[in-house]
C-alpha positions in Angstrom: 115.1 159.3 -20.8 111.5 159.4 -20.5 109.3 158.0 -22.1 108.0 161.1 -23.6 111.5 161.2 -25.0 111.7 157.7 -26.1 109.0 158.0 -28.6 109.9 160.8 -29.9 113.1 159.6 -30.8 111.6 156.4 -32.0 109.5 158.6 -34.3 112.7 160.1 -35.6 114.2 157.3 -36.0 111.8 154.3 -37.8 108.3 156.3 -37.5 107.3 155.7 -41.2 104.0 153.7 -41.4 104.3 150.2 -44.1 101.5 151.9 -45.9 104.0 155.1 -46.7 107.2 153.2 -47.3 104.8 151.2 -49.9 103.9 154.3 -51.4 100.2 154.4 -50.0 98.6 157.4 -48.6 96.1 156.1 -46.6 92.5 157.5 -46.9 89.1 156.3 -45.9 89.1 155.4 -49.8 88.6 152.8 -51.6 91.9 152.4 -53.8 94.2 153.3 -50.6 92.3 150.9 -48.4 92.5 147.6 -50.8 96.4 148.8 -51.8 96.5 148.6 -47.6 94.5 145.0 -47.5 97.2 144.0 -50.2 100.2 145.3 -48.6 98.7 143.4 -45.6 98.4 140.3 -47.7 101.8 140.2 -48.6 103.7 141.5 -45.4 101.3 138.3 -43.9 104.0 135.5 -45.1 107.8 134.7 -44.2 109.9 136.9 -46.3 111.2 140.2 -45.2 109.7 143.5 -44.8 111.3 145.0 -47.3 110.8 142.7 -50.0 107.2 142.5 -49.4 106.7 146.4 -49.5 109.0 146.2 -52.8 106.4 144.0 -54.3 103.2 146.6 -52.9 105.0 149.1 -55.3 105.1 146.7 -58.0 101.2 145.8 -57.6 100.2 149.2 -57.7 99.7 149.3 -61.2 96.2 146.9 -59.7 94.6 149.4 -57.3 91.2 148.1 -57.0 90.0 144.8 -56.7 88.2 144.8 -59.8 92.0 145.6 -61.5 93.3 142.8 -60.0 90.9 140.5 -60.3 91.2 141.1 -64.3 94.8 140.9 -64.4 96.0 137.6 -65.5 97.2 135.3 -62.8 101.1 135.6 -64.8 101.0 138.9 -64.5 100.5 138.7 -61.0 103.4 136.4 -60.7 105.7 138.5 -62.4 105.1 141.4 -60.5 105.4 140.1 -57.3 108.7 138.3 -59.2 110.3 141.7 -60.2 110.5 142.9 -56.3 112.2 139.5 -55.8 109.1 137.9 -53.8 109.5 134.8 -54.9 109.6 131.9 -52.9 105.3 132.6 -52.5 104.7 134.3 -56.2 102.6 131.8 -57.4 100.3 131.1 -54.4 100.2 134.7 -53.3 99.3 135.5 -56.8 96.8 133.2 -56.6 95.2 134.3 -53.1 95.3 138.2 -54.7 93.2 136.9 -57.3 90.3 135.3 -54.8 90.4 137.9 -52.7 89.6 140.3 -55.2 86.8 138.5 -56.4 85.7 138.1 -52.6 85.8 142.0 -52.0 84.3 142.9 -55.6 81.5 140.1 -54.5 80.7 141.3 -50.8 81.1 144.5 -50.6 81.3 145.8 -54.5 84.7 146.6 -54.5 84.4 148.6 -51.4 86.1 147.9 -48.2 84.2 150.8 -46.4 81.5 148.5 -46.8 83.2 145.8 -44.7 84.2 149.0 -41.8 80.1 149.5 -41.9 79.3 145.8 -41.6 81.8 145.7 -38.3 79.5 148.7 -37.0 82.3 150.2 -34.8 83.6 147.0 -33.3 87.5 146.1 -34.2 87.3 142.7 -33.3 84.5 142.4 -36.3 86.5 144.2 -38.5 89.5 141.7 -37.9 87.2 139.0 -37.9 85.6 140.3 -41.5 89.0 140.8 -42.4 90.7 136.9 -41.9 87.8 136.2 -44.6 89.9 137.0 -47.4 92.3 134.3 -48.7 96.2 134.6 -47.0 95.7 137.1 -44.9 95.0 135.4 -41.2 95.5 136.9 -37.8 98.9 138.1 -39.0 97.8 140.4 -42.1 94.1 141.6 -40.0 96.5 142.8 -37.3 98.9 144.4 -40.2 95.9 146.4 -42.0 94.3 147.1 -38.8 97.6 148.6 -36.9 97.8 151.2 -40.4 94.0 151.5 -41.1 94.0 153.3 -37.4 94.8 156.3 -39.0 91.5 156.8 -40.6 89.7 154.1 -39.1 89.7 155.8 -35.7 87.3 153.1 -34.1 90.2 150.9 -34.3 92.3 152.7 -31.9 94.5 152.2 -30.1 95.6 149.1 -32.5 99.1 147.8 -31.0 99.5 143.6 -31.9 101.6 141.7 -29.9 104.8 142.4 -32.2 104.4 146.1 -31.5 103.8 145.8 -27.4 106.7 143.4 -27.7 108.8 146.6 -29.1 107.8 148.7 -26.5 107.9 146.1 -24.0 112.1 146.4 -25.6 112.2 149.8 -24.9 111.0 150.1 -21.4 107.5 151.8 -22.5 104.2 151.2 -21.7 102.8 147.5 -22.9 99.2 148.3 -22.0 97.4 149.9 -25.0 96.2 152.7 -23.4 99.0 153.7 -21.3 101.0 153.4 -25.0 98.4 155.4 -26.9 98.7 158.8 -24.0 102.4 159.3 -25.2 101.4 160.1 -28.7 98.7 162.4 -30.8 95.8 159.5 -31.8 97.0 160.3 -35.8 100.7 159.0 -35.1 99.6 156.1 -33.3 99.8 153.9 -36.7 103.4 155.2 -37.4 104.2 154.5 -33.7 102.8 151.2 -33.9 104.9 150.5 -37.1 108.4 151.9 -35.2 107.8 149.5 -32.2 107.5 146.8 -34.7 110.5 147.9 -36.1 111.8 147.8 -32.8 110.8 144.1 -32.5 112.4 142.8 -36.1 115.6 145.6 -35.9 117.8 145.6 -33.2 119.3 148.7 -34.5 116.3 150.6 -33.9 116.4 149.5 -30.4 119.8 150.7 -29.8 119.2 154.3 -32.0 116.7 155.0 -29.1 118.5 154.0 -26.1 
């Protein structure tokens, strides 16, 4: 199979981007973008994929900073609670609460405003990114493999856990090499199904 053919079928097979499964559809907005930076957030800490895009859903009902920052910090808690993310509720609801007020404070609730402070340069945006409370080099990588897709300065975006899926499937593990096999907008979904790759044996053995 080549590897034409390989990521085609890994499209097919696990090419839905974290920000769809949550329910996002990403735009250079600013609801879409902080629902990302929050999805980032929680995907950030150990507790399964699943559960954490669960509890995106749940936090929906907050989709601006300035909404979460004036819900109440129980509120928070039971939300995440509901989608059964539990064993961090209280200090994730905690960190949502900060970095609200961090975004609201900085760039007024706006994170376009943080794209225009990084002028072009991904590293910056990472960087301006690992700012806001919980989310380290983890959740920067996590926003900035989805916000690819209309962020295009930040392309290609593959982290190590996504070269490390297509380092499983025989592809490519240099990003440029990677990006050729696809269009530039399905490089965040095919980032997404080589980290499904990494974390899903299954997926793995769909494609082979």
């Amino acid at each position: 199979m080549s590897a034409e053919e390989k990521v085609r079928t890994l499209l097919d097979e696990a090419g839905t981007s974290y920000a769809s499964e949550a329910g996002i559809k990403l735009a250079d907005k600013p609801s879409p973008l902080y629902r990302l930076v929050v999805l980032a957030v929680l995907l950030s800490t150990r507790i399964k994929a699943d559960i954490a895009v669960d509890a995106a859903r749940e936090l929906a009902q907050w989709s601006s900073p300035q909404k979460m920052f004036d819900a109440t910090w129980q509120q928070r808690v039971d939300a995440l609670g509901r989608a059964h993310y539990r064993r961090y509720d209280e200090s994730t609801a905690t960190a949502l609460g900060r970095g609200a007020e961090l975004i609201i404070d900085r760039y007024h609730g706006d994170l376009r405003k943080l794209r225009s402070k990084a002028d072009g340069d991904p590293e910056e945006v990472r960087r301006l990114l690992m700012d806001l409370p919980r989310l380290g080099p983890v959740g920067a990588d996590i926003f900035c493999r989805e916000a690819q897709l209309v962020w295009p300065e930040l392309r290609p975006y593959f982290d190590s856990k996504a070269l490390s899926g297509a380092k499983k499937l025989g592809l490519p593990t240099d990003p440029d090499k990677l990006a050729d096999l696809v269009e530039g907008h399905d490089l965040a979904r095919l980032a997404a199904a080589l980290v499904r790759t990494t974390l899903d044996r299954d997926v793995a053995a769909a494609v082979r």
